[in-house]
C-alpha positions in Angstrom: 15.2 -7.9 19.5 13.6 -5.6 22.0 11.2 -6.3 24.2 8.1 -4.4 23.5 7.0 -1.7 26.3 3.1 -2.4 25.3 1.3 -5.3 23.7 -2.1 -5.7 22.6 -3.8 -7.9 20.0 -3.7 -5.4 17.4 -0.8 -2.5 18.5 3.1 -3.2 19.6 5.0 -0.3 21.1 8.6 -0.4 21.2 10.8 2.3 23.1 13.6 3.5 21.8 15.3 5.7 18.9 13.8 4.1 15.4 17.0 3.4 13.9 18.2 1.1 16.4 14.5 -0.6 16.6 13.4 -1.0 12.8 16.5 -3.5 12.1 15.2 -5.9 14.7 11.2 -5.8 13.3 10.1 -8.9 11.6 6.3 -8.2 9.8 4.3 -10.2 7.8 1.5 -9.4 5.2 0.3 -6.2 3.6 2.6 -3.7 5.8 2.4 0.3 5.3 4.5 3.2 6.8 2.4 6.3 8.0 4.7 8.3 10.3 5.1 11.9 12.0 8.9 12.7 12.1 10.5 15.4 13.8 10.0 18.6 11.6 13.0 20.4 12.2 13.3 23.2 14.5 9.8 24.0 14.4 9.3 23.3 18.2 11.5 24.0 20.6 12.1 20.6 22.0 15.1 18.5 21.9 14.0 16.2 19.6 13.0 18.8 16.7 16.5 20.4 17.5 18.8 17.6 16.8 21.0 18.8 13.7 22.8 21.9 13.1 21.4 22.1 9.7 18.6 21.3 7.1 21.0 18.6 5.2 21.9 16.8 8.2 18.3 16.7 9.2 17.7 14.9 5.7 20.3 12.9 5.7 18.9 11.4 9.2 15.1 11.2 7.0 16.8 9.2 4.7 18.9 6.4 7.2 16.0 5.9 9.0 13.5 5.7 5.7 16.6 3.0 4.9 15.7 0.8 7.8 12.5 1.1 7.3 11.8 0.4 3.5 13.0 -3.6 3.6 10.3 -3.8 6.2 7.3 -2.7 3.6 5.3 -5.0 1.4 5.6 -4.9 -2.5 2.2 -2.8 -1.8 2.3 -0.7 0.8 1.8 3.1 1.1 3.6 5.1 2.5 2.5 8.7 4.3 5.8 11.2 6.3 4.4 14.7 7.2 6.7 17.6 6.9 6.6 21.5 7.7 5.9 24.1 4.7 9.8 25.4 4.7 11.2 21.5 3.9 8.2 19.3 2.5 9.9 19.8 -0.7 13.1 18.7 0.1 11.4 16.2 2.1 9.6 14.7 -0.9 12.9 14.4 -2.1 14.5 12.3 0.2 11.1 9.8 0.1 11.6 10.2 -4.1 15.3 8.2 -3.6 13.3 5.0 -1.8 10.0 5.1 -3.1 7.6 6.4 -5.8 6.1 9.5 -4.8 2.4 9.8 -5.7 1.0 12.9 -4.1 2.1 16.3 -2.1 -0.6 16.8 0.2 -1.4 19.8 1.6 -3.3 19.6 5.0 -4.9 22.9 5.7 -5.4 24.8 8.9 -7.7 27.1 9.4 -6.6 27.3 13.2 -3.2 27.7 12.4 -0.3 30.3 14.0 -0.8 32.4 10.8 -3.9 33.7 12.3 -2.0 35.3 14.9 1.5 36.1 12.8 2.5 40.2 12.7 1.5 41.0 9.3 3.8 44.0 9.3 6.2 41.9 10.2 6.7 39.4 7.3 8.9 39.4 4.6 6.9 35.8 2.8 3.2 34.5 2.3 2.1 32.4 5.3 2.0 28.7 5.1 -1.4 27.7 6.8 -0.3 24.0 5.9 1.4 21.1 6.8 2.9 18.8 4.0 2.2 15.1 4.2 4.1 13.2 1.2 2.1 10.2 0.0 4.4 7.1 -1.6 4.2 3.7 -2.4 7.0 1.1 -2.4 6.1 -0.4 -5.7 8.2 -2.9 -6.9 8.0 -3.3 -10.9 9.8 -6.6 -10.6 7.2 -8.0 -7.8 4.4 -6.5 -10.0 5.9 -8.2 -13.4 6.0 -11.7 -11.5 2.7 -11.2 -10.4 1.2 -10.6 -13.7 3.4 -13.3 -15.2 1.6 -15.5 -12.9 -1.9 -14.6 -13.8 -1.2 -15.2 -16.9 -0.6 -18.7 -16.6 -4.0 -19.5 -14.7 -5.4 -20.6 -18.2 -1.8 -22.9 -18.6 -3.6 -26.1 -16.7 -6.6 -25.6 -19.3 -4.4 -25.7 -22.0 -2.3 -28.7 -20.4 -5.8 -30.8 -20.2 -6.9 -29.7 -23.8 -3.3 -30.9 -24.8 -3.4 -34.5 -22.8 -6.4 -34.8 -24.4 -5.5 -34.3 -28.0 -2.5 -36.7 -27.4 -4.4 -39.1 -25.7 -6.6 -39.3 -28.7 -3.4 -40.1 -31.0 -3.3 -36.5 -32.6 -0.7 -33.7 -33.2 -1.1 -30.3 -33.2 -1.1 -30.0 -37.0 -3.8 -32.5 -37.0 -5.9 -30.3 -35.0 -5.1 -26.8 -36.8 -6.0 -28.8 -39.9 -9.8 -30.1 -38.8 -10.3 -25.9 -38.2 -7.8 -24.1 -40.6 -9.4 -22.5 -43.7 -7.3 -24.0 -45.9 -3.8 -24.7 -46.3 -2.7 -20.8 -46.6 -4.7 -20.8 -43.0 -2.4 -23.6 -41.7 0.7 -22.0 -39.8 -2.0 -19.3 -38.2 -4.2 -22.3 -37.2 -1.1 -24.0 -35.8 0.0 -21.3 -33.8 -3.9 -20.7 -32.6 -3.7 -24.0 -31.4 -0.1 -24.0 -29.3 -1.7 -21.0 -28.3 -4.5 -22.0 -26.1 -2.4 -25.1 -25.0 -0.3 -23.4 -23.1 -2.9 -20.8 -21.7 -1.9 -17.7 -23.6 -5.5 -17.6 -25.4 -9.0 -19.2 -24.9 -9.7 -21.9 -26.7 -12.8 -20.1 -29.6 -16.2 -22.2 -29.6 -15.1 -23.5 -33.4 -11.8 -24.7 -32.5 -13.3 -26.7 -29.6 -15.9 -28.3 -31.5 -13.1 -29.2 -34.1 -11.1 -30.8 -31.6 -14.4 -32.4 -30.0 -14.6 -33.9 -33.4 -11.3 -35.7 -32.9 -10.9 -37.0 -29.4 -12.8 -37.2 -26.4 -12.3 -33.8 -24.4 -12.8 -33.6 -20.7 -15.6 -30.7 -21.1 -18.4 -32.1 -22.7 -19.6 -28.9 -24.4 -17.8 -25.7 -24.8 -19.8 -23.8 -22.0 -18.5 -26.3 -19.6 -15.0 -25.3 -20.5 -15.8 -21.6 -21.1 -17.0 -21.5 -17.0 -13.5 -22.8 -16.0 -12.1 -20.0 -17.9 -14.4 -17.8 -16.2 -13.2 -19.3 -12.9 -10.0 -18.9 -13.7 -9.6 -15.8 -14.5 -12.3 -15.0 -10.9 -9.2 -16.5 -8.9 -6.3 -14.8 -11.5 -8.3 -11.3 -10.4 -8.2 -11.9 -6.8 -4.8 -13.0 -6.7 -3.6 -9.8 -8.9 -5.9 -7.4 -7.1 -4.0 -8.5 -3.2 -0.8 -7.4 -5.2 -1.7 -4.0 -6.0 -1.5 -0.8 -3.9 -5.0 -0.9 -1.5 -6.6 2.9 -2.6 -10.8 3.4 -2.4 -11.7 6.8 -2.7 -15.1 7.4 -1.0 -15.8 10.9 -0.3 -15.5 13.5 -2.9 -14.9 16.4 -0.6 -11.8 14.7 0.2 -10.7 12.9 -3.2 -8.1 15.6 -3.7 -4.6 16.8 -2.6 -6.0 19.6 -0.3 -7.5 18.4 2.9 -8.8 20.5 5.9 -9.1 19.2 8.7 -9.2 20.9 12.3 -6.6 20.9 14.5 -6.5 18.8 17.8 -8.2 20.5 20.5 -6.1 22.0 23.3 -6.0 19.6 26.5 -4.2 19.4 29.6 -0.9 16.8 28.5 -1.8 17.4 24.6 2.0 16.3 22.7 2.5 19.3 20.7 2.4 17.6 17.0 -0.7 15.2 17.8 -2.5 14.6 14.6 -7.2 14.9 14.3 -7.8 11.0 14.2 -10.3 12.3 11.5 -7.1 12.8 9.3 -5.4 10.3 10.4 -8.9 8.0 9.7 -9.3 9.4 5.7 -5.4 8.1 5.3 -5.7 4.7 6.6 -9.2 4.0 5.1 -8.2 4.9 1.7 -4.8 3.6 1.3 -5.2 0.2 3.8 -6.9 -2.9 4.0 -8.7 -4.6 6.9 -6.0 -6.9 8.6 -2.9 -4.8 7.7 -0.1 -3.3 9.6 0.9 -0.1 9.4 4.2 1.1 11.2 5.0 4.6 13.3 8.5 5.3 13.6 7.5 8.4 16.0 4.4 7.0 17.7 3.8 10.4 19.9 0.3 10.4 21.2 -0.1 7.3 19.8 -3.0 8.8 17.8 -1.6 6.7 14.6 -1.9 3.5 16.2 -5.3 4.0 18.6 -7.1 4.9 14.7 -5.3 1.4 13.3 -6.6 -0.2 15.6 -9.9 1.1 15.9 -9.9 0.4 12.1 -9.5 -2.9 12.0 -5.5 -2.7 11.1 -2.0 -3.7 13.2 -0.4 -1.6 14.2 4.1 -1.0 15.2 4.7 1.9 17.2 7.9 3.6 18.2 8.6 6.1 20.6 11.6 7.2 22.0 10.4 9.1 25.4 9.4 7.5 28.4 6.3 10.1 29.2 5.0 9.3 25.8 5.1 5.9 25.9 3.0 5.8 29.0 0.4 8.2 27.6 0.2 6.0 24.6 -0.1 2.5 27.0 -3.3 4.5 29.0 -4.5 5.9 25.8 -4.8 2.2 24.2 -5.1 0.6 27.5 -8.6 2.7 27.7 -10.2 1.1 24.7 -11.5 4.0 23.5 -13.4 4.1 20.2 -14.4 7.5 19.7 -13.0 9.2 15.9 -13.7 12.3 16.2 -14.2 13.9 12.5 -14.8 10.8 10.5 -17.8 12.2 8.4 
């Protein structure tokens, strides 16, 4: 495992290439992946310059997306930008790992287009970058989890069953004292295995038929009906943490087209920073309070200054020296300043 070259209560910066970090990380909790890959020969660095072609760039998406998807909860979102010319095939490569829910389009008005030679172009200009919104989803996680809220009502049933027994009766005694006749028997019987092993509520009639028969725990059926009602409070909560977080406050940015102004030039700026105002509308919406969201190309660090800010963990990675000690001054300033949130 390596050792981390910045630690804080809330952010850990690794440096090094994400593919030979992410198979040493070990996360606990609600963990989410919100990241800010290499484009592909969009700037003329190295690092966006890597592969001869489109596919090898994509095939490198998808290793590294491999490393990084056993490290995501059963609900975590996931967020990779991309340029215009490959967010498609981008979304893609997410669509093999993970369920794709959105294909954002984050406009620009600031962008190169305003100063592209119109006589020059052969194609519309893209005033847009893609960012391809996912969750990991797992509809085996999600069936056990509903399986289990299900059986919140079983130790009701279980006590309403101890009790008839206790008393000396069967089950066919008790759909007797309620069926409607002997045609109503097998209905009544089924009513009654039923309840005891917490698929259904007991009704009000039913429990004042079996109150007629034994001695019940609940003295009358409101008693009973409030544990049901606290059951199913705690069934709720425990279903709710299971699900995807997403809260959609702000109607000006409840759909799939977003503007939001670029980063202001500055003297050191890395040339793909993202506004902490987007960066802000992302983690709100689709993170809790307390989770961790990992960066598999930390940059700036914008991504994990806003998680922290916010209240969230944060996992950075970073393969170049220079940016890993702007992103150890930027968090080592405690800074809380998002710009853009309104």
């Amino acid at each position: 495992m390596a050792e981390p070259y910045y630690e804080d209560d809330a952010v850990t910066l690794y440096q090094g290439r994400c593919e030979d970090i992410l198979p040493g990380l070990s996360l606990t909790g609600s963990v989410h992946l919100l990241t800010d890959p290499p484009y592909f020969k969009v700037k003329g660095d190295d690092w966006d310059n890597q592969w001869g072609k489109a596919a090898e760039f994509l095939d490198w998406m998808g290793e590294w997306l491999d490393l990084a998807k056993p490290l995501l909860s059963a609900d975590a979102s996931v967020w990779v930008f991309a340029s215009p010319e490959l967010t498609s095939a981008v979304e893609s490569v997410v669509a093999q790992r993970f369920r794709v829910l959105n294909s954002v389009r984050w406009v620009k008005e600031q962008g190169w287009h305003k100063k592209a030679d119109l006589a020059a172009a052969r194609s519309f200009l893209s005033p847009w970058e893609g960012v391809i919104f996912a969750e990991q989803f797992s509809e085996s996680e999600r069936s056990k989890a509903l399986d289990e809220s299900k059986a919140v009502w079983a130790e009701i049933g279980q006590g309403l069953a101890d009790d008839r027994v206790r008393g000396g009766f069967s089950r066919e005694d008790v759909a007797a004292s309620f069926a409607g006749g002997h045609k109503n028997l097998a209905g009544a019987k089924a009513r009654v295995s039923a309840w005891e092993i917490g698929n259904e509520r007991i009704t009000a009639r039913a429990f004042e038929a079996l109150s007629s028969l034994c001695e019940l725990r609940w003295q009358v059926y409101d008693d009973l009906e409030a544990t049901y009602d606290r059951a199913d409070a705690v069934r709720k909560r425990d279903l709710e943490s299971t699900r995807r977080p997403f809260s959609l406050s702000d109607r000006t940015r409840s759909t799939d087209v977003w503007n939001f102004e670029n980063v202001a030039s500055y003297p050191g700026k890395h040339p793909c920073e993202k506004p902490t105002g987007l960066l802000t509308h992302m983690i709100e919406t689709t993170t809790r309070p307390g989770d961790t969201i990992i960066d598999c190309f930390a940059g700036s660090g914008a991504v994990l200054d806003v998680a922290r800010q916010l209240g969230r963990k944060a996992v950075g990675i970073e393969m170049e020296t220079h940016w890993c000690r702007q992103i150890e001054k930027r968090l080592s300033q405690q800074t809380f300043d998002l710009e853009g949130i309104a």
